[in-house]
N, C-alpha and C positions, 0 to 999 in steps of 0.2 A: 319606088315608082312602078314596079311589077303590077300592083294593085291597080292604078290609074290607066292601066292598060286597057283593062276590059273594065270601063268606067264610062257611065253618064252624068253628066249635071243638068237638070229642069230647075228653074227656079222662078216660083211666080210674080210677076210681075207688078201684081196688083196689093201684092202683100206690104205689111207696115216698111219695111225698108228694101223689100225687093229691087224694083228698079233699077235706085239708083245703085245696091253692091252687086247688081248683076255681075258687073266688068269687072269689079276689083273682085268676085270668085271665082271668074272665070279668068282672070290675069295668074291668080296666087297658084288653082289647081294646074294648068295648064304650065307652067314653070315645076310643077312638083311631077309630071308627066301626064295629067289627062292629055287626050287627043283634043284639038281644038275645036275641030267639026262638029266633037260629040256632045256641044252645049247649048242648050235654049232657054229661053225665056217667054214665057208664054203667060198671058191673065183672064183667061177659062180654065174653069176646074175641069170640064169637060176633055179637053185639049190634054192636060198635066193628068190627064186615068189615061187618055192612051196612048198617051208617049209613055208610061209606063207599063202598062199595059204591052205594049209594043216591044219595050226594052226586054220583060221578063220571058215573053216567046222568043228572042231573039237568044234569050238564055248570058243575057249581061247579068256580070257576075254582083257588082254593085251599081247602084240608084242612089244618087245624090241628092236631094229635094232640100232648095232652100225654100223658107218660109215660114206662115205660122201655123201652130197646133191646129187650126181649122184645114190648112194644107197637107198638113203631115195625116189629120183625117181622114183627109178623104182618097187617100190612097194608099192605105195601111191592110186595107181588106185584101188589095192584088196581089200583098207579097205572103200572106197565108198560104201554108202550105206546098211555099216554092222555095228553092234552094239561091232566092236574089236575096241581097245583102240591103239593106238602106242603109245612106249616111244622110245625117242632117246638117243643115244648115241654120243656125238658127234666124234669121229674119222676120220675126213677125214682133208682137208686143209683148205676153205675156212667157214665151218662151219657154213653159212649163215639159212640155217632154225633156227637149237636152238640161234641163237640173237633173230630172229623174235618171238621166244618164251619169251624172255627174260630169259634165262637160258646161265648162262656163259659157253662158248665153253672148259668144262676139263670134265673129269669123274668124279671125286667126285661130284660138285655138281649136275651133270647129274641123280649121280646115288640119289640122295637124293631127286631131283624131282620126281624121279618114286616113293619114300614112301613115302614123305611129301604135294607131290603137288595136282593139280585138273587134273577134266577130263574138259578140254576146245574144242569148235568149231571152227573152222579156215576156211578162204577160201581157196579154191585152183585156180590158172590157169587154162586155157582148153585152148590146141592146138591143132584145130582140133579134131578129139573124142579121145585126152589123156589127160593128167593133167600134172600138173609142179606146186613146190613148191615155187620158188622164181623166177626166172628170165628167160626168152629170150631173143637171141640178138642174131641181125646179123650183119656182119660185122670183124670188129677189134677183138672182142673175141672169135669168128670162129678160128679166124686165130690162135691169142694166143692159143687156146683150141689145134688146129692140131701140135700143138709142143712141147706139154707137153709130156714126156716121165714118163708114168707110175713108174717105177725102179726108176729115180728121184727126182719125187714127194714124192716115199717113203724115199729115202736118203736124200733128201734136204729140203724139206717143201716146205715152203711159196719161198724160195729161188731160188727153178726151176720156179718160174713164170720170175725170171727179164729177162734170157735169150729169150725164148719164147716170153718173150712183145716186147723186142728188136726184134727180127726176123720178129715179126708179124706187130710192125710199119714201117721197111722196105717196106714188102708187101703187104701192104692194098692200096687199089684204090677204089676211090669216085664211088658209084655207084647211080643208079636211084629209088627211092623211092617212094611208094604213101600209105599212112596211110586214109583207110575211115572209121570213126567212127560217130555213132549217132549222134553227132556235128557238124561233115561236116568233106570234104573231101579236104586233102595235100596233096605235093608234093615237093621232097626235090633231093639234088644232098649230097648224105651224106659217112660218114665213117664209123657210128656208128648206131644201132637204140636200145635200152632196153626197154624192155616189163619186169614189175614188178607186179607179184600179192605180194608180200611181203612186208617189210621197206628197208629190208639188200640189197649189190649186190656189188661183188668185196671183200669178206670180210665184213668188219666191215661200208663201208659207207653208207647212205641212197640214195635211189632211188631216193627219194623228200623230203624235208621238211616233208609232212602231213601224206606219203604212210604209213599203216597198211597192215601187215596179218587179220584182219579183219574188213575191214572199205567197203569191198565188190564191191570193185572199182580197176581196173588197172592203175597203175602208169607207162606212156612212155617217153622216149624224143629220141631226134633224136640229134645228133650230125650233124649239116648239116654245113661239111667245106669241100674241097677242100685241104685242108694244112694238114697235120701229127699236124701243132700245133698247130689247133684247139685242137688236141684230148689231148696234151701235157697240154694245158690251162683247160681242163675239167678236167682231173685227180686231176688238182691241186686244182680244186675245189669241189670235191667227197667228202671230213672232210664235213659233218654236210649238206651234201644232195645241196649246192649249187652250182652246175653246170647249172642251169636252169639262174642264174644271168649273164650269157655269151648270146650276140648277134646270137652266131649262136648254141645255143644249146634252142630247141622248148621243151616245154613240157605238157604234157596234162594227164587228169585223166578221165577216163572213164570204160566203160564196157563190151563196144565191137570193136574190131579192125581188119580190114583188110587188111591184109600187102602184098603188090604187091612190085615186083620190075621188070625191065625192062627182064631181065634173068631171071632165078631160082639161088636163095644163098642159103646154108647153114644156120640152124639153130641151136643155139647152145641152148641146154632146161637143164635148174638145173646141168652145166660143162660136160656135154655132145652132141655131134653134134648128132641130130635125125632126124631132119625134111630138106626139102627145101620149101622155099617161092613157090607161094605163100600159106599163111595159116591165117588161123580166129582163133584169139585169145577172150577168154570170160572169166569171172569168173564164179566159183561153188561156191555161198556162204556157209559159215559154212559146208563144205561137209566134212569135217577131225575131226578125235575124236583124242585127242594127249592132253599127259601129259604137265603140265606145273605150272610155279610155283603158291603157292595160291594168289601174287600180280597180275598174270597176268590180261590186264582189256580184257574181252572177248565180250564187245561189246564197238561200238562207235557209235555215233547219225550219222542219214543219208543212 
């Protein structure tokens, strides 16, 4: 209970199940010792940077945030370089940071990480001077992403994705690519490209095979087809990270990336559209303090 002492819970309101488990996080933490006063619910992103914001000059030891990766986003930059702790909540849909923790995607044991578990180091992403938790991509998931309709996400879940995927493989078209990294420099005619500082992306699948949240390396590939069923044939090998086993799906692990394309595209960063191409993707090793269970392994050789 020591922990919950110097403890906030923010948790957004607007997010896929926010709302309605406000009370039941705020019931479960508040019986494990948070202070009861020290919880809100708020559905401005605006609002949830400066109550954390606010929390981290007040020198609160842990930040609680329920919500989804697009939440967990947007306030991952504040605790850079400060000695606050984040715990998550997971609330949103696709729930990809807390896998990357190894923390099952429910509240209970969410909430059981923040009393039981450690304080771990994790990398982050850098796009251009921000940060990002798990994934970039342009392309196909741009499009998915501009279709999602908020309201339904919360009514439907994981369910408003099929429509949206459907719309968005109608209208994806092959675009022009060039990836230059410390390795050497590509050039693709593609429909997809994933940029991964995490394991997760799409839910529950691997980037790669090897990608970590801490192994301090970017995991990319490129979907480089012409065909809708390239991207149909990748999907179908997303279970267990192997879509790299396809002829026209490239992939590579690195540290620094320069992603050009012929136009400016859309970027879509942790299920939100923020950025246009072009932009220089890097890693921030260990730059994140964040709860996590005591099996998590927080370092990997390399």
């Amino acid at each position: 209970m020591d922990r919950l002492k110097n403890a906030i819970l923010i948790v957004n309101a607007g997010s896929n199940h926010g709302a309605q488990q406000y009370v039941a996080a705020k019931s479960m933490l508040v019986a494990l010792g948070l202070r009861e006063a020290y919880a809100w619910q708020m559905d401005r992103t605006a609002d949830i940077q400066a109550k954390v914001s606010e929390a981290i000059s007040e020198g609160v030891k842990l930040i609680i945030v329920g919500g989804g990766d697009g939440t967990l986003n947007s306030v991952v930059n504040l605790f850079v370089g400060t000695q606050a702790v984040l715990g998550v909540l997971p609330l949103g849909t696709g729930n990809q940071f807390v896998r990357d923790l190894g923390i099952e995607p429910a509240l209970e044991p969410a909430c059981k990480v923040l009393m039981e578990g450690k304080v771990s180091h994790v990398d982050l992403g850098t796009a251009g001077n921000g940060f990002f938790l798990n994934i970039a991509t342009v392309g196909l998931t741009t499009l998915i992403t501009e279709g999602l309709d908020e309201s339904e996400k919360r009514r439907l879940g994981r369910f408003a994705y099929t429509y949206a995927i459907a719309r968005a493989m109608l209208l994806v078209q092959p675009f022009r690519v060039t990836l230059t990294m410390p390795e050497g420099r590509c050039s693709f005619r593609a429909l997809q490209v994933v940029v991964g500082n995490g394991r997760f992306h799409a839910g529950p699948f691997p980037v790669g095979t090897e990608a970590t949240i801490v192994d301090g390396k970017l995991t990319a590939y490129v979907v480089a087809s012409r065909s809708r069923w390239g991207l149909v044939w990748c999907a179908l090998r997303l279970p267990g990270g192997h879509q790299d086993t396809l002829n026209e799906v490239h992939t590579f692990t690195t540290t620094d990336i320069l992603l050009e394309t012929k136009k400016p595209i859309r970027i879509t960063v942790d299920g939100d559209i923020k950025y246009k191409t072009p932009m220089h993707f890097g890693i921030a090793r260990r730059a994140l303090r964040v709860m996590t269970p005591q099996a998590f392994a927080q370092e990997t050789e390399g």
